[in-house]
C-alpha positions in Angstrom: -3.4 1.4 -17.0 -3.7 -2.3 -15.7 -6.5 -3.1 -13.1 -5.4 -3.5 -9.4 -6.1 -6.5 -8.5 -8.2 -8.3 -5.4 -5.9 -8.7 -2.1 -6.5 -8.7 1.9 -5.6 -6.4 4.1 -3.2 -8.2 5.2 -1.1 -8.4 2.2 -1.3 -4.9 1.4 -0.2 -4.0 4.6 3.0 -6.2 4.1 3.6 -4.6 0.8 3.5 -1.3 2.3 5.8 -2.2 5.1 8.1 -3.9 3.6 8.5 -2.0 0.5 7.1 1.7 1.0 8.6 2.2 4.3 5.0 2.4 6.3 5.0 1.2 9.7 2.7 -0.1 11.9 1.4 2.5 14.8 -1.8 1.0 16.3 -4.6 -1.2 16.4 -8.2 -0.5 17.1 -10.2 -3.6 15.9 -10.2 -4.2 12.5 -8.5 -1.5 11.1 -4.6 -0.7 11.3 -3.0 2.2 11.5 0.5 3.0 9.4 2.3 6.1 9.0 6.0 6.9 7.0 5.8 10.3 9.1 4.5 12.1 6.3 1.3 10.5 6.0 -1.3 8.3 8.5 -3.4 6.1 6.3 -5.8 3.0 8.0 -6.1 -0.6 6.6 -9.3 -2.4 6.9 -8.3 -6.1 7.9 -10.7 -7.4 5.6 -10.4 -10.5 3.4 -10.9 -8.9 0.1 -11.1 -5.5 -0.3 -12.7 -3.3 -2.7 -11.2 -1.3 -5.7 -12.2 1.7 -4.6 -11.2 1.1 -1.2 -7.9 0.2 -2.5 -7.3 2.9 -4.5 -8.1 5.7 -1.7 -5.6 4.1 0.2 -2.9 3.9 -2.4 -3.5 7.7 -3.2 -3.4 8.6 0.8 -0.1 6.8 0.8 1.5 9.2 -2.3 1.9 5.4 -4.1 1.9 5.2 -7.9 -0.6 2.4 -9.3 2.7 1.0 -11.2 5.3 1.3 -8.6 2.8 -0.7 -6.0 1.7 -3.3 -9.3 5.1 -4.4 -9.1 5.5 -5.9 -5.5 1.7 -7.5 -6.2 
């Protein structure tokens, strides 16, 4: 299985928008809210974040390592 690699919050928040159908609910300093109505996941606005971080996200979010590798 291929490593996920090193990316801001930011751009995992656009690949999650733009091809997961997440959207954006709310705001509360650093951290982002999205939802897809079956799930609420938040987003650290970091610059880097961590694997592990990462990877509890993606599994919140119901998305396969491979399907989100590809919009990377």
């Amino acid at each position: 299985m291929p490593k996920l690699p090193r990316i801001s919050g930011n751009d995992l928040i656009k690949v999650l928008t733009k091809h997961f159908s997440f959207r954006t609910l709310r705001q509360k300093g650093s951290h982002i809210t999205l939802t897809n109505d079956k799930a609420f996941i938040t987003v650290p606005l970091h610059p880097e974040l961590d694997i592990g971080t990462l990877n509890a996200i993606l599994k919140d979010a119901d998305v396969r390592r491979d399907e989100f590798l590809k919009y990377v």
